[in-house]
Phi, psi and omega in degrees: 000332183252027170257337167298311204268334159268030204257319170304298203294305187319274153004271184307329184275345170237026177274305186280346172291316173317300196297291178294326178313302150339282160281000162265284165015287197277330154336288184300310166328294192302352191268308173323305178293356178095344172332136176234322196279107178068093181231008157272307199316299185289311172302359168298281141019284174276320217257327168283349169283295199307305192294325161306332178282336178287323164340281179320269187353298191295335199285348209260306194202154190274344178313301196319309200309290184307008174236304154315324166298301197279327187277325173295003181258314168292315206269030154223018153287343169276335141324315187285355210030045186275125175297094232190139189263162181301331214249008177290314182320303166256049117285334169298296179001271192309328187271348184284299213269312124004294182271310172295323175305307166331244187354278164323270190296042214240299201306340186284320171296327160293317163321273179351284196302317206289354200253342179064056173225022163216000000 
C-alpha cells in the first residue's frame, strides 16, 4: 500500500515537473525569437494552452497529445506576435512537446523502477 501512495505523490510530482519543462521551453522559444517584453507572462501562458492540449490529447488517445499539443502551442502562439511562420510553429510545437513529455516519461520510469513498481 505504501508503494501506491508514493507512486501517486511521485505521479503529481511529475505532472508539475511536465508543466515546468514547459514553461522553460516555451521561454526559451520566445526568447529565441526575441520577445523581450513580459516574457514569463506570456511563456506562462503559452505552456499552459500547450499542457492543457497535451492533456485533452491524452485523454483522447497518447497519439492525440502529439497532435493536440502542438496545435494548442501554434494557435496561441498566434496571439503573441511572434515573428515565426505558421508551419515553424507547430514544428517549434511538436518539439516542445516531444522533449518535454521525452523527459518527463523518461525520469517517472526511472521513479517506477527505483520505488520497485515497474
Amino acid at each position: 500500500m505504501l508503494y501506491r501512495i508514493i507512486t501517486v505523490i511521485g505521479a503529481l510530482v511529475f505532472v508539475v515537473a511536465l508543466f515546468g519543462l514547459l514553461w522553460f521551453f516555451c521561454k526559451k522559444f520566445l526568447q529565441h525569437h526575441g520577445v523581450t517584453d513580459q516574457v514569463s507572462d506570456r511563456a506562462t501562458v503559452l505552456a499552459s494552452w500547450t499542457f492543457a492540449g497535451i492533456s485533452v490529447g491524452l485523454l483522447l488517445a497518447v497519439v492525440g497529445a502529439f497532435i493536440v499539443g502542438p496545435w494548442a502551442f501554434y494557435r496561441t502562439l498566434r496571439g503573441h506576435d511572434v515573428p515565426v511562420s505558421d508551419g515553424a510553429a507547430i514544428w517549434w510545437g511538436f518539439g516542445i512537446v516531444v522533449a518535454s513529455l521525452g523527459i518527463t516519461s523518461i525520469g517517472f520510469l526511472l521513479f517506477l523502477k527505483a520505488v520497485g513498481a515497474y
